[in-house]
C-alpha positions in Angstrom: -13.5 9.6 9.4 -10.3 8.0 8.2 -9.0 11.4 6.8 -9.2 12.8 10.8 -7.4 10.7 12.0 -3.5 10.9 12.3 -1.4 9.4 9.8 0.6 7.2 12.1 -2.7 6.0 13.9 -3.8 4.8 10.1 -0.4 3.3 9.7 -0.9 1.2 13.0 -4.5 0.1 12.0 -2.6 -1.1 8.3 -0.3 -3.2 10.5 -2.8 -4.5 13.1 -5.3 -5.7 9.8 -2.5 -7.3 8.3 -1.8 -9.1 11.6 -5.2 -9.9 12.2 -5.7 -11.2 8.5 -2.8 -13.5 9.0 -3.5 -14.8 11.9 -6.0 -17.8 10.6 -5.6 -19.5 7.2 -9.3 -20.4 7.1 -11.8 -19.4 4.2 -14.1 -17.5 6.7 -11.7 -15.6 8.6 -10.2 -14.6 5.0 -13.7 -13.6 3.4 -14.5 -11.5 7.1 -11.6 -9.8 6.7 -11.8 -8.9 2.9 -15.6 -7.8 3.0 -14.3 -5.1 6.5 -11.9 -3.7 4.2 -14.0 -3.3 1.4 -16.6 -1.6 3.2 -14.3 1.1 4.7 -13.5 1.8 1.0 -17.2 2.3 0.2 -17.8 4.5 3.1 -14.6 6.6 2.2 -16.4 6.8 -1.8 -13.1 5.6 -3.5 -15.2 3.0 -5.0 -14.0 4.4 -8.5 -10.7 4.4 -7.7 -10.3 1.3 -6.2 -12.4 -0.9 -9.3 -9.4 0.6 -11.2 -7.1 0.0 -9.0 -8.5 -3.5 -9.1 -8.0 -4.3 -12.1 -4.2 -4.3 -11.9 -3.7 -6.5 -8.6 -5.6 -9.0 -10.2 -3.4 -9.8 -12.7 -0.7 -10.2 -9.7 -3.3 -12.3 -7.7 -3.8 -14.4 -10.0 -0.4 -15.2 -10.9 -0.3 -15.9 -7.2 -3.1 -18.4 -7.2 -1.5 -20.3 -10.5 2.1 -20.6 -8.7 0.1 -21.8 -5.3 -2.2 -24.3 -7.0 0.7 -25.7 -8.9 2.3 -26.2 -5.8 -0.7 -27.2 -3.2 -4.4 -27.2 -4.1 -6.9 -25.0 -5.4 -8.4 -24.0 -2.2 -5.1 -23.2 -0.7 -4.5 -21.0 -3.9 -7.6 -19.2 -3.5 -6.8 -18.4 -0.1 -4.0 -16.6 -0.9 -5.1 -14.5 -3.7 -8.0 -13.5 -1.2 -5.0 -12.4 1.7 -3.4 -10.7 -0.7 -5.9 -8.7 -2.3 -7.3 -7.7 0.8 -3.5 -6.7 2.4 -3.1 -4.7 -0.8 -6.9 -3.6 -0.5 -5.7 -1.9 2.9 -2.7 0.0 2.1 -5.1 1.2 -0.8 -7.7 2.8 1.6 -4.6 3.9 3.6 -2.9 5.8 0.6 -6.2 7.0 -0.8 -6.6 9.1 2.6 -2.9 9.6 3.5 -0.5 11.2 1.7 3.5 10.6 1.5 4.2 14.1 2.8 2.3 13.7 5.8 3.2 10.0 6.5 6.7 11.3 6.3 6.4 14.4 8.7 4.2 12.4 11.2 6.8 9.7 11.4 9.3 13.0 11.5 8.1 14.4 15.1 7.1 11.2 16.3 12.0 10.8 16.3 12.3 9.1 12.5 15.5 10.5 10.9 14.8 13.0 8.4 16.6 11.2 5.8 14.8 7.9 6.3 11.2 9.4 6.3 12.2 11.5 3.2 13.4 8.3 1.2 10.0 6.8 2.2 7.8 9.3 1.3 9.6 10.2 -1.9 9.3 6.7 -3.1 6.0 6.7 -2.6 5.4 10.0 -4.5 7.6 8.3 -7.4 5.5 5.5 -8.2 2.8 7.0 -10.0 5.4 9.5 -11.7 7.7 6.5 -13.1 4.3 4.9 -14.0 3.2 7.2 -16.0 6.7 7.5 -17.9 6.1 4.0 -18.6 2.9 5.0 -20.1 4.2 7.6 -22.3 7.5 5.6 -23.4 5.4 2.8 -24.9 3.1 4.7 -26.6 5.7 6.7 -28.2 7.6 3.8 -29.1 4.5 2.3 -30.8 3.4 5.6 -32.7 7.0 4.4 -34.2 6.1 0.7 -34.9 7.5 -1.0 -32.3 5.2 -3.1 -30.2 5.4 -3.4 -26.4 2.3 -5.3 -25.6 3.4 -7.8 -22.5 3.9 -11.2 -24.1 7.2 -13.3 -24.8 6.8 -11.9 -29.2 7.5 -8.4 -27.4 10.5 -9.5 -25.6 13.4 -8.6 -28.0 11.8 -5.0 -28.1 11.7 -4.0 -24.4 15.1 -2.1 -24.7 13.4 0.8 -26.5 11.2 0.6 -23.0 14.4 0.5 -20.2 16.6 2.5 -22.3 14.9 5.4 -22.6 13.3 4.9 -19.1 16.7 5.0 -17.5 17.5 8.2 -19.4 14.6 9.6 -17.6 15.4 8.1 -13.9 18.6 9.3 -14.1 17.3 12.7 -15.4 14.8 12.8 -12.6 17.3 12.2 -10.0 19.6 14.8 -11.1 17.0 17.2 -10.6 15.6 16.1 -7.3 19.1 16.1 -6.1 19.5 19.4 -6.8 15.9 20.4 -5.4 16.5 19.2 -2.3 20.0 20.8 -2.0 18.1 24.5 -2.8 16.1 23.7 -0.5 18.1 23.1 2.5 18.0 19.2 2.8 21.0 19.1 4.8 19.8 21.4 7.7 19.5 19.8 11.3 16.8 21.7 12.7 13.3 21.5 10.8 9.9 23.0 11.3 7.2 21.8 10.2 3.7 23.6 9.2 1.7 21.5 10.9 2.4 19.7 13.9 0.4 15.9 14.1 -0.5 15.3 18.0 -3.0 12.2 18.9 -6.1 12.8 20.0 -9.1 11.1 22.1 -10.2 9.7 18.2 -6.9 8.0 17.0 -6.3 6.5 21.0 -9.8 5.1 20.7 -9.2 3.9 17.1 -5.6 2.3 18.6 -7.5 0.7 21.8 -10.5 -0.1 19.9 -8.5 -2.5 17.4 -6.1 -3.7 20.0 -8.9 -5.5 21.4 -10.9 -6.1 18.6 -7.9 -8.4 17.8 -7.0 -10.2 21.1 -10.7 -11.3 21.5 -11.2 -12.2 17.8 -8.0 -14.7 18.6 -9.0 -15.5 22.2 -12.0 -17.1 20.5 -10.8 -18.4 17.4 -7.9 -20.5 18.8 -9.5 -21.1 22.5 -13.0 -21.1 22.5 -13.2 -21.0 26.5 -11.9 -17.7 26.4 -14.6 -16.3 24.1 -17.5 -18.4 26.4 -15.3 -15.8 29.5 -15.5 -12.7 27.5 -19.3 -13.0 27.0 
């Protein structure tokens, strides 16, 4: 279901869930909002994917929950690892059925400049490339002895990580540069192979969530309203 719909229709759900997960601090509203989006990634069977995918952000939640328990209390802390999680939970599911080309062309026709949409979705498609340089830089450098593990005793030998990785930044942007040049990147007038157009399935997603929203709130912070709407 999420693949059909339009790109910019999935973008505008991703910015209506992170509104709506925002919008109360509370442990229940946070847990609610976590267990929707990890049900959409069930039905969509990137289960796989995301427990990898997992397995990273929690190293980044939890450094969250340390710095916010130092500073509040545990329950505040825990709070925020849950938000967090879940906003990076949901531009998982969004990336998992949206790609950067056709975020980029969507937001293309719908008046973006080229040149912004084209920074965006490049950047995107960069991330897992300069990843996986990172991959392959560190285990060449230990096949030669030198140990990168994360840790403070590795510190003094990061430079034979960024120097070689800039090498190959620079190297990549040289050739993208010219890429794009071959390829006409400075023409006006585009055409695209497919054109993105809403239909009856992405306004109903759009109305659907739009007041989905306004009566969760209606009822969380005035309880009246919610005894009107029923």
């Amino acid at each position: 279901m999420m693949k059909r719909l339009d790109p910019r229709t999935k973008l505008a759900l991703v910015i209506g869930y992170m509104i709506f997960i925002t919008a109360d601090p509370t442990e229940a509203w946070v847990l609610s909002s976590f267990g929707f989006i990890v049900l959409m990634i069930v039905a969509t069977g990137k289960v796989k994917a995301y427990l990898q995918w997992l397995r990273i952000v929690a190293t980044i939640a939890l450094t969250w929950i340390i710095v916010t328990w130092w500073m509040f209390d545990l329950a505040t802390a825990v709070i925020v690892g849950l938000r967090l999680t879940a906003l990076l939970s949901a531009f998982f599911l969004f990336f998992q059925t949206t790609t950067p080309t056709e975020l980029g062309n969507a937001l293309v026709q719908s008046g973006l400049p080229y040149w912004f949409a084209f920074t965006l979705s490049a950047s995107l498609q960069l991330v897992p490339v300069m990843s996986q340089t990172i991959q392959n830089i560190i285990a060449a450098q230990r096949s030669r002895g030198i140990p990168l593990e994360p840790g403070w005793a590795a510190l003094r030998h990061y430079p034979a990580l960024l120097v070689p990785l800039l090498v190959q930044s620079f190297r990549l942007a040289d050739e993208l540069a010219e890429a794009m040049e071959v390829r006409g990147f400075s023409r006006t007038k585009r055409t695209f192979r497919y054109q993105y157009r809403f239909h009856l399935t992405d306004w109903l997603a759009i109305v659907g969530e739009v007041l989905y929203i306004g009566i969760a709130l209606s009822i969380r912070f005035n309880p009246l309203a919610g005894i009107l709407v029923f």
